[in-house]
C-alpha positions in Angstrom: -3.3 9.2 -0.2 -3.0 5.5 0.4 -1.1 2.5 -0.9 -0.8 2.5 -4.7 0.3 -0.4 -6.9 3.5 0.7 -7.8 6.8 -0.9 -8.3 9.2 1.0 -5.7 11.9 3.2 -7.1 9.6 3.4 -10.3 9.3 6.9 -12.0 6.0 8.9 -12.2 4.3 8.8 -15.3 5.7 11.5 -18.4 3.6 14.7 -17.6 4.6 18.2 -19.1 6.8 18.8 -16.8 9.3 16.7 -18.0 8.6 18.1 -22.2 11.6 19.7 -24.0 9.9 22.7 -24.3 10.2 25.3 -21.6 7.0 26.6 -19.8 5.9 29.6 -20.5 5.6 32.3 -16.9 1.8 31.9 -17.7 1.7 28.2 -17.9 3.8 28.5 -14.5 1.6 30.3 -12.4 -0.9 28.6 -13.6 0.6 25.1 -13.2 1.4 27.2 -9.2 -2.4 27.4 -8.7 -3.4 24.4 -9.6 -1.2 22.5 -7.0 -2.5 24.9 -4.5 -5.7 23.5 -4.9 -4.8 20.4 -5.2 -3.5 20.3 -2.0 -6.8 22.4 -0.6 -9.1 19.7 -2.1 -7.5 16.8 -1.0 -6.0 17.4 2.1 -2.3 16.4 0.8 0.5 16.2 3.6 3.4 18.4 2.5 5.7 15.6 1.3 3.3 14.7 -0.8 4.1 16.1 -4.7 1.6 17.3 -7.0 2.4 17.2 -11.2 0.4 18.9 -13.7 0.9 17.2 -17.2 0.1 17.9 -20.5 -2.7 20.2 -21.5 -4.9 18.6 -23.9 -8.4 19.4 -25.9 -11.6 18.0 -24.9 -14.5 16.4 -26.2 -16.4 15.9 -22.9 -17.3 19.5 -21.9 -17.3 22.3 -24.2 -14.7 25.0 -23.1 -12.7 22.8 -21.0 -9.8 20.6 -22.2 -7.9 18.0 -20.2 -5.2 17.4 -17.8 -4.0 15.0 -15.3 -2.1 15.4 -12.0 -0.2 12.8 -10.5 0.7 12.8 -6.7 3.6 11.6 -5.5 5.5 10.5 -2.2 9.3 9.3 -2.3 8.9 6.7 -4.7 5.4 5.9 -4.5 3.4 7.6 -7.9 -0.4 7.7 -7.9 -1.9 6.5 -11.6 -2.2 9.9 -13.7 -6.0 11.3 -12.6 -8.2 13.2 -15.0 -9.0 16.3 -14.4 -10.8 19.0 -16.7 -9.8 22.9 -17.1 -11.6 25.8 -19.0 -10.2 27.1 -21.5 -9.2 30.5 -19.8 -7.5 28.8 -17.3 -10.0 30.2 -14.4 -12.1 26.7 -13.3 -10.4 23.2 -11.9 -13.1 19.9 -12.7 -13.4 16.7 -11.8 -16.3 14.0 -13.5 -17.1 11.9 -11.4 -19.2 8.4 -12.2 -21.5 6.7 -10.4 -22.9 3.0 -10.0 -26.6 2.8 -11.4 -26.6 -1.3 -11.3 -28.0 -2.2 -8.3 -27.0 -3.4 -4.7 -23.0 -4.9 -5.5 -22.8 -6.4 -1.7 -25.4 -9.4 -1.7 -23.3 -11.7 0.5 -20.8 -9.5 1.7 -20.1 -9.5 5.4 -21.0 -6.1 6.8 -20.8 -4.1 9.6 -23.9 -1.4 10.7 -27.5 -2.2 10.3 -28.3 -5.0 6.8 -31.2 -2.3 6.3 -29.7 1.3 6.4 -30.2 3.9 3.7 -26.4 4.8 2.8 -23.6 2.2 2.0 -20.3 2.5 2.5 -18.1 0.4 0.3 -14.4 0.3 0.4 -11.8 -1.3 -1.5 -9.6 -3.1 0.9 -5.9 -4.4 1.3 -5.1 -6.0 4.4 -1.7 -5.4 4.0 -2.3 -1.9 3.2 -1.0 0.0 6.1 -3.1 3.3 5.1 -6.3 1.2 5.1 -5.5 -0.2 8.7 -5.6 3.6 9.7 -9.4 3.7 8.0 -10.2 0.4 9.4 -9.1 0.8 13.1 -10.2 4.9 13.6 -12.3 6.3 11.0 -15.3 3.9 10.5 -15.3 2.9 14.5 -16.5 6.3 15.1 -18.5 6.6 12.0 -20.6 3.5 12.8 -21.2 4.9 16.2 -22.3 8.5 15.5 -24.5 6.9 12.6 -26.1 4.0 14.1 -28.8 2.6 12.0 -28.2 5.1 9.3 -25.3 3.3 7.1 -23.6 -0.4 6.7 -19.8 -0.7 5.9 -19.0 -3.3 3.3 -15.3 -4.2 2.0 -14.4 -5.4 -1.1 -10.8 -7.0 -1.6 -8.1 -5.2 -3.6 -5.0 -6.8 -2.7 -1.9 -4.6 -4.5 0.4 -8.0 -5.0 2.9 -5.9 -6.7 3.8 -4.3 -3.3 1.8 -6.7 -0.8 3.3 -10.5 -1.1 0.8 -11.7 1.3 -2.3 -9.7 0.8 -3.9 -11.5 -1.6 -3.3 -15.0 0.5 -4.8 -12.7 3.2 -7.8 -12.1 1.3 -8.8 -15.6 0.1 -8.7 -16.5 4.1 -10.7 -14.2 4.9 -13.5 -14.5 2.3 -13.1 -18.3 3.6 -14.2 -17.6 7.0 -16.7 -15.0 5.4 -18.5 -18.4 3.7 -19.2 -19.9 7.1 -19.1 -16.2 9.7 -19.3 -12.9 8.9 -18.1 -12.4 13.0 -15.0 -14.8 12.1 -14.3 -12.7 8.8 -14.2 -9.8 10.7 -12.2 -10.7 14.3 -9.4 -11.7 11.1 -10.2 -8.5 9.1 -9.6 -6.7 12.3 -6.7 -8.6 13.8 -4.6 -8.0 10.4 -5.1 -5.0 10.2 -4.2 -3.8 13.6 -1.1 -6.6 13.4 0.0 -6.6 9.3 3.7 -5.6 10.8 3.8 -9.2 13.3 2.9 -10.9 10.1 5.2 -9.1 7.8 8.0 -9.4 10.1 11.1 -7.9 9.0 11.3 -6.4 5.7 14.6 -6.9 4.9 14.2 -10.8 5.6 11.1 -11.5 4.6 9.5 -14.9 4.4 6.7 -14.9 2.3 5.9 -19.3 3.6 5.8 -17.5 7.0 3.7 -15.1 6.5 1.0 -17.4 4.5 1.7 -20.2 7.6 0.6 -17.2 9.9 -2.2 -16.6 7.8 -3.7 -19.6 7.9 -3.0 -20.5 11.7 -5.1 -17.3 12.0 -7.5 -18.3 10.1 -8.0 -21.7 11.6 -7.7 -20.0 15.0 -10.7 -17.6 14.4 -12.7 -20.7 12.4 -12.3 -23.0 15.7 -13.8 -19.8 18.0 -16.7 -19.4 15.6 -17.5 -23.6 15.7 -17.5 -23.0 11.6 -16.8 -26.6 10.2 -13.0 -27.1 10.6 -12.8 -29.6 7.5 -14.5 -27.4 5.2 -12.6 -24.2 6.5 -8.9 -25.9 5.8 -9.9 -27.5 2.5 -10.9 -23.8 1.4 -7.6 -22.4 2.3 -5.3 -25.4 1.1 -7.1 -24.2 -2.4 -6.3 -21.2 -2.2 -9.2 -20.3 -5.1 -8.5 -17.0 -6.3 -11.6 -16.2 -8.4 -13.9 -14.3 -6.1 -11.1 -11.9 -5.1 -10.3 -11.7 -8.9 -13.7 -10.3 -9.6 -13.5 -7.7 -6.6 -10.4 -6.4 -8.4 -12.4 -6.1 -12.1 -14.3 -4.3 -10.6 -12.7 -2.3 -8.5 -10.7 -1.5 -12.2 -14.2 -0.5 -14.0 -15.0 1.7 -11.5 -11.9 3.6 -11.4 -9.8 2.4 -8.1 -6.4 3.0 -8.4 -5.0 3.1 -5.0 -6.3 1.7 -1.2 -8.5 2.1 0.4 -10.9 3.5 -2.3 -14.5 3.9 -0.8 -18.0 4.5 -2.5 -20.9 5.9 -1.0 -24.1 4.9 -2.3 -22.5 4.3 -5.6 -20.5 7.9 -5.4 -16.4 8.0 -5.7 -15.1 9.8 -2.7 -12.0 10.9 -3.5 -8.8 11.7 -1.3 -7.4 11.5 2.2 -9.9 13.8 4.2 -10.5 13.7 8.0 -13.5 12.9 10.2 -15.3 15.9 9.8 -15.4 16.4 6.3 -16.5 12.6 5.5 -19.1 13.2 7.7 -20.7 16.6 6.2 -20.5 13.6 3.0 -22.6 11.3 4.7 -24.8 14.7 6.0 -25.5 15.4 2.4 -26.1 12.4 1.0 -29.0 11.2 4.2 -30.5 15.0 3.6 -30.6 14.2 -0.3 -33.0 11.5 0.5 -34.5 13.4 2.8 -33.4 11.8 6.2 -32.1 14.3 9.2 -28.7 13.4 9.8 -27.8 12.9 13.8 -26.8 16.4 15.2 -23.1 16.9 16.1 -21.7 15.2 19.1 -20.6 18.2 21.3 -17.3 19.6 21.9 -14.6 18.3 24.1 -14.7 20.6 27.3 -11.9 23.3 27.0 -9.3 22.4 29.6 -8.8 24.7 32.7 -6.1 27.7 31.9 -3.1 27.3 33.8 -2.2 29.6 36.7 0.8 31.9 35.7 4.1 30.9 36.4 5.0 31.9 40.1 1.0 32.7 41.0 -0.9 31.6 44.1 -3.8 29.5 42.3 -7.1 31.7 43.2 -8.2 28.4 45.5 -4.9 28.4 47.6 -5.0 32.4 48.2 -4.3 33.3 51.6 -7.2 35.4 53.0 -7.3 38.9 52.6 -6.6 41.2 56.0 
């Protein structure tokens, strides 16, 4: 799951759940099973909802046709995702696409060695409180236990429809970005571990206080970096929204729908998963070219068992007569 540009209190999209017509006890159970592996695939939290919707025939595989599932949290509704089903109702699939063009990151800041074999590309809000969770724990320990073996690059997809200040957010940033890749990221970083201090309270929110933040920030990081102060302020005051623009027509072609999305080496990877699993991703993709991925960092030690209630620990025993 993560942050989806929806309006709130908006209802999911029609699915066949909500047809006239009554489903059938087959169409039930199977609608049952589905969910179930929904939820297996992707990880989902149980307040998270899964919808089946209307089962219709395909052109793309022979013996499958096509359904969608949305997911669903209180009043957040993901876009409806594509999904293919055989014909006997015994095999869940997915397409996937992938990005044949060439490199998409010349001149993006990154983090991780300019030269490693696998990137990482993710779709970024900085207002997006599900990709300050990615930001500040998952890719930290990721960059660490890879070393030299991948390179993290964002791309901006700032959700305005939910996010007043993310997109102001993202034109600083690629500001600083134009002068310091270390100033874009100290503000990448700082937002993202303080969106709530700029945000301020919900209820009473000041969208001129939150851009006045913003660009105090930003001129704050520019002035530690010694970027050129003149050239810095005359980039924010234009607010110039075209490069961010472009990041989000893409992000659109290539099927995001929700933050953070992230791509590696070109490949969709889809859903919330945890540490583990989007390692044994990365595992696959360095053996597919061939590369030994680094062994597993060891276990944490097992902590020492706890002497019964009421027992003499074994160290304190008084000697035996």
């Amino acid at each position: 799951m993560g942050c989806h540009a929806q309006t709130p209190g908006q209802s999911p999209p029609a699915t066949a759940s909500a047809a006239t017509t009554p489903a059938t006890p087959q169409q039930t159970e199977l609608n049952r099973r589905i969910q179930t592996i929904a939820r297996t695939k992707f990880n989902l939290p149980p307040d998270v909802t899964v919808t089946v919707g209307a089962r219709t025939k395909s052109t793309l595989v022979p013996g499958y046709d096509a359904i969608t599932l949305v997911f669903s949290r209180g009043t957040q509704h993901s876009n409806p995702i594509p999904f293919l089903i055989s014909t006997d109702g015994t095999t869940l699939a997915r397409l996937e696409t992938f990005e044949l063009s060439g490199d998409t990151t010349a001149g993006r800041p990154m983090r991780g060695d300019p030269s490693a074999p696998l990137t990482i590309i993710s779709f970024d809000d900085l207002e997006c409180p599900f990709c300050s969770m990615m930001h500040t724990t998952l890719f930290p320990a990721t960059l660490e236990h890879f070393k030299g073996l991948v390179r993290v690059v964002y791309k901006d997809f700032p959700l305005e429809e939910i996010h007043p200040w993310a997109m102001h957010a993202a034109v600083d940033a690629n500001c600083l970005a134009a002068q310091s890749p270390a100033a874009y990221w100290n503000y990448v970083d700082y937002l993202h571990a303080h969106a709530s201090d700029i945000t301020g309270d919900k209820d009473k929110h000041d969208l001129a206080k939150s851009t006045a933040a913003l660009d105090k920030l930003m001129q704050e990081e520019g002035a530690k970096q010694h970027v050129n102060a003149d050239l810095l302020k005359a980039c924010g005051d234009k607010q110039d929204q075209t490069a961010v623009r472009a990041f989000i027509k893409e992000g659109d072609v290539m099927g995001v729908e929700a933050t953070p999305t992230m791509y590696l080496n070109g490949g969709k990877i889809d859903g919330a998963m945890t540490q583990e699993e989007f390692w044994r991703k990365i595992d696959a993709a360095l053996l597919a070219m061939g590369i030994t991925p680094p062994p597993e960092p060891p276990p944490p030690p097992a902590p020492a068992p706890k002497p019964a209630t009421g027992a003499v620990p074994p160290a304190q025993k008084p000697p035996a007569k």
